[in-house]
Residue, then its C-alpha position, 0 to 999 in steps of 0.5 A: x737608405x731611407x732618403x733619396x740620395x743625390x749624384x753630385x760631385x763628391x768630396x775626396x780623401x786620402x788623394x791620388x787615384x783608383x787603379x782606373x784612373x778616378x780617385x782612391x777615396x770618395x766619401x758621401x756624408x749626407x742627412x734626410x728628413x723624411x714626414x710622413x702623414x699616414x692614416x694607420x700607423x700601427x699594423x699587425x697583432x691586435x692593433x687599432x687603425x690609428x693615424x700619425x705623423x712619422x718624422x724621420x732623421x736619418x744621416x748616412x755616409x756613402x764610401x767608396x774605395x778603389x786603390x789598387x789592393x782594396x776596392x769596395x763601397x760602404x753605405x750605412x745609415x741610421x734612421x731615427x723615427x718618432x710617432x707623434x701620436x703615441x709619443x714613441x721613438x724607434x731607430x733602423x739600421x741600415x747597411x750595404x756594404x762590400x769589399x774586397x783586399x789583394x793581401x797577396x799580389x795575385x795569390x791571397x784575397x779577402x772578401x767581406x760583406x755586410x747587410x742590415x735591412x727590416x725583415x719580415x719574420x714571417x710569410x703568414x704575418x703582416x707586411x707592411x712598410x718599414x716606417x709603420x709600427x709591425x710586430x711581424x717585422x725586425x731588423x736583421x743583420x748579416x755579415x761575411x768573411x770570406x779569405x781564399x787563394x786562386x792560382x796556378x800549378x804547373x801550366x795546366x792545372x788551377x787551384x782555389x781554396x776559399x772559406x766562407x763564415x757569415x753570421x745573421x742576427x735578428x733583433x725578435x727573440x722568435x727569429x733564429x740567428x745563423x751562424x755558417x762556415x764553409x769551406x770551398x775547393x776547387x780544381x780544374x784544367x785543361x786535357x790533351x783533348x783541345x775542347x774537353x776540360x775538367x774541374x773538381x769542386x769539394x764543399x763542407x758546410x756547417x750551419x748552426x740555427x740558435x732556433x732549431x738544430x745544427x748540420x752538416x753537409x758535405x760535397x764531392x763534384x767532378x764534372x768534364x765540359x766540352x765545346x762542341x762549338x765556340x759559342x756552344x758546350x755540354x757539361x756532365x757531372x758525377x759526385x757524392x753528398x752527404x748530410x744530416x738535413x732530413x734526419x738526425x744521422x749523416x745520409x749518404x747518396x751518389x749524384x749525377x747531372x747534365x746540362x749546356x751552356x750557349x751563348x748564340x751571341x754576345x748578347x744572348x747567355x742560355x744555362x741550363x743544368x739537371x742534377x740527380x740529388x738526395x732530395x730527388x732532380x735539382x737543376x738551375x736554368x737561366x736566359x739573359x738577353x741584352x737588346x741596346x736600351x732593354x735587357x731580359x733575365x730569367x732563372x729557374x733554380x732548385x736546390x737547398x736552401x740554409x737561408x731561405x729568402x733571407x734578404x733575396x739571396x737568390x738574386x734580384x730581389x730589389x730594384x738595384x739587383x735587376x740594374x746590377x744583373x742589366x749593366x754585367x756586361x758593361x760593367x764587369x767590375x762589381x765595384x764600378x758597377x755599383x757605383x753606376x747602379x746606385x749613381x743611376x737609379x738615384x738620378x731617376x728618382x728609383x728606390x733601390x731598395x724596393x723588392x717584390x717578396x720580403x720574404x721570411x726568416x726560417x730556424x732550418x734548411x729547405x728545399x727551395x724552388x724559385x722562377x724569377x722574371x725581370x725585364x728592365x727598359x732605360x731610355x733618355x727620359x723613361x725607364x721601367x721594370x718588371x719583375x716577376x717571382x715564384x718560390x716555393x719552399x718544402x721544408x726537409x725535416x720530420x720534427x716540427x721547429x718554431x717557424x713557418x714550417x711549423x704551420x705549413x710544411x709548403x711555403x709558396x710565395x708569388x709576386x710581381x712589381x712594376x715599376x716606371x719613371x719619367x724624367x719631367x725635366x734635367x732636374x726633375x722625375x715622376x715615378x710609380x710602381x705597383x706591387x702585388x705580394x702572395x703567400x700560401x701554405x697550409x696548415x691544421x686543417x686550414x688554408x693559409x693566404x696573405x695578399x699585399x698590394x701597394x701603389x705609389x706615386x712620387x715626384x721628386x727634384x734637385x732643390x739646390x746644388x746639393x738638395x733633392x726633395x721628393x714628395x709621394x702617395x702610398x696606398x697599401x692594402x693587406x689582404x689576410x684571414x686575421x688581421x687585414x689593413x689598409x694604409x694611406x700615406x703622404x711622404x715629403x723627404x728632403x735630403x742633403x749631401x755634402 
């Protein structure tokens, strides 16, 4: 991932074709080797501003399964990096990866997931990219399983019961692994009445923090929709929820919400929903609009959070979110539409990886508030995106816990990132992207702010039938109280596909 990868045509194994007619198998060995001159390679801490030289190995194998039980795709790599001037060496995971298995025609599924990306461990702290030395920065790993079982009773009635475990690893000792088990269920249908229908959903959730302390949290929702038209429906619901978030003991609560669903045209998706819960109005609101080479989304959300920010989980956190959310209805299928994703971002020469807020890693569940803007525009031979985000995190809890929370019981993050790339020729892309990152809190008596703001420039082109090189400028200027930095960079990469 640390390496731009190619779109060639890709070797095959095991024959035969997806259920879509390409192949079962495709698999994509490659290796990069990426130089970087930089002129402060340590950040963060008491570090000195120091230059270094960075060379980076990084192999990596692309797979992608679509058979007609199990499709999905799998894209590992392992970055090698060594600093001349120190002598030190250090390795990355990186890892993306999905999949889903029909173990029973139509009745029994399987889901699994996995992610591995460098985290910053918190909001006040350094930031910085990946290939810089930061202590504020660890790797972290989070994987899914996720079996369930949809279908039908009688002629009216649908069913699914679905059990969600993940785990999250961090490799710093003051970052706090999570462990979740949930389990989800879920009944619906029709009624006599043509345009009303019915659904009601039960949740029961444990999340176990090795930082902080256990919860859990239990859900009952019934809700009735009617279509007044085709194209527009009120929704209303009425629950129960119980938890231990705030305190100590299980409380207990009724909730009741309202809300709409319109889709004006078959381009155009408006969302809206408020909810009465414990911790006072929750509500989800979301606009998508596709015109024929843009797309527009907008989501304003709060609710609970486990993991807050942990790997942008609420959406659109990178690049390759926002073109995954622009193509849904193009592509439907998740598996086809990553792989169009990834095939286009890399003949544009985009990093997929490029977020707006990295975010932090936090020891217990809060109360999350996020507004996310993104607008993307794809031409024949230009494409730019924008995206645009704002949270903030409350935290629920009376007794201090060892993380950001500790220092400010408010986390507020802002960003903005904008991003464009010029096709030069059939072979060839010019790209550059400006990002602006803020976090606030306070805390002490004392306000706390961390500004980051990175430039960067590249060029990259098709060295051979399966080479591509690239070659970039970065300018990074981090703004804080304690320890500020600035950085500049001269980045060569070359990558191989087999």
């Amino acid at each position: 991932m640390g390496a731009v990868s190619t779109v060639n045509t890709a070797q095959t194994a095991g024959g035969g074709a997806g259920p879509t007619g390409g192949r079962a198998w495709s698999i994509r060995p490659r290796i990069g080797m990426t130089m970087t001159a930089t002129d402060n390679g340590r950040v963060g801490g008491n570090a000195n501003s120091e230059s270094d030289l960075i060379t980076e190995l990084s192999p990596g194998i692309r797979i992608d399964a679509r058979t007609a039980r199990l499709r999905g795709y799998f894209d590992y790599s392992l970055r090698g990096q060594h600093y001349l001037n120190n002598s030190s060496s250090r390795t990355q995971n990186a890892l993306n990866a999905f999949g889903t298995f029909e173990a029973v025609e139509d009745w029994l599924f399987i889901d699994v997931s996995g992610n591995i990306a460098q985290q910053s461990i918190s909001a006040f702290g350094t930031q910085s990219n990946d290939s810089l030395q930061n202590s504020n920065s660890t790797e972290t790993a989070t994987y899914r399983l996720s079996p369930y079982i949809r279908g039908k009773l009688g002629n009216a009635v649908d069913y699914q019961l679905r059990y969600n475990a993940s785990t999250t690893r961090a490799d710093a000792s003051s970052a706090s692994n999570v462990d979740i088990g949930q389990w989800v269920g879920r009944l619906g249908g029709s009624t006599p009445f043509h345009n009303l229908r019915w659904s009601v959903d039960a949740n029961r959730q444990t999340t176990d923090y090795s930082n902080g302390r256990k919860t859990d949290a239990d859900l009952l929702r019934a809700m009735v929709t009617y279509a007044i038209t085709p194209q527009f429906r009120l929704s209303a619901s009425g629950g129960w929820e119980r938890n231990n978030y705030a305190s100590l003991d299980q409380e207990s609560r009724s909730m009741h919400g309202y809300g709409f669903d319109w889709n004006p045209t078959t381009r155009t998706q408006i969302s809206a929903f408020k909810e009465s819960r414990f911790f006072g109005d929750g509500h989800r609101f979301s606009f998508n609009h596709r015109f024929p080479m843009s797309s527009i989304r907008y989501t304003d959300t709060k609710d609970v959070s486990v993991n807050p920010n942990q790997f942008a989980t609420a959406g659109m956190g990178s690049i390759y979110d926002m073109y995954f959310e622009h193509y849904a209805a193009q592509f439907p299928d998740p598996i086809l539409r990553a792989a169009k994703v990834n095939d286009l971002l890399a003949a544009s020469g985009i990093n997929p990886n490029q977020q707006v807020v990295s975010g932090f890693l936090s020891s217990q569940a809060s109360l999350q508030r996020q507004q996310q803007l993104a607008f993307v525009l794809y031409g024949a031979r230009n494409s730019l995106t924008l995206q645009l985000n704002r949270s903030e995190n409350s935290s629920l809890l009376t007794a201090a816990v060892v993380d950001d929370f500790a220092q400010s019981t408010v986390i507020r993050q802002r960003g903005i990132g904008l991003s464009l790339s010029h096709r030069l020729t059939p072979l060839s892309n010019l790209n550059a992207s400006v990002n602006r990152q803020q976090s606030t809190g306070q805390g002490n008596g004392s306000n706390l702010k961390t500004t980051t703001t990175a430039y960067v420039v590249s060029a990259s082109t098709k060295l051979g039938a399966k080479t591509t090189g690239s070659l970039s400028l970065r300018h990074t200027n981090f703004d804080t109280t304690t320890n500020p930095y600035t950085e500049n960079a001269l980045v060569g990469t070359v990558t191989y596909t087999y």
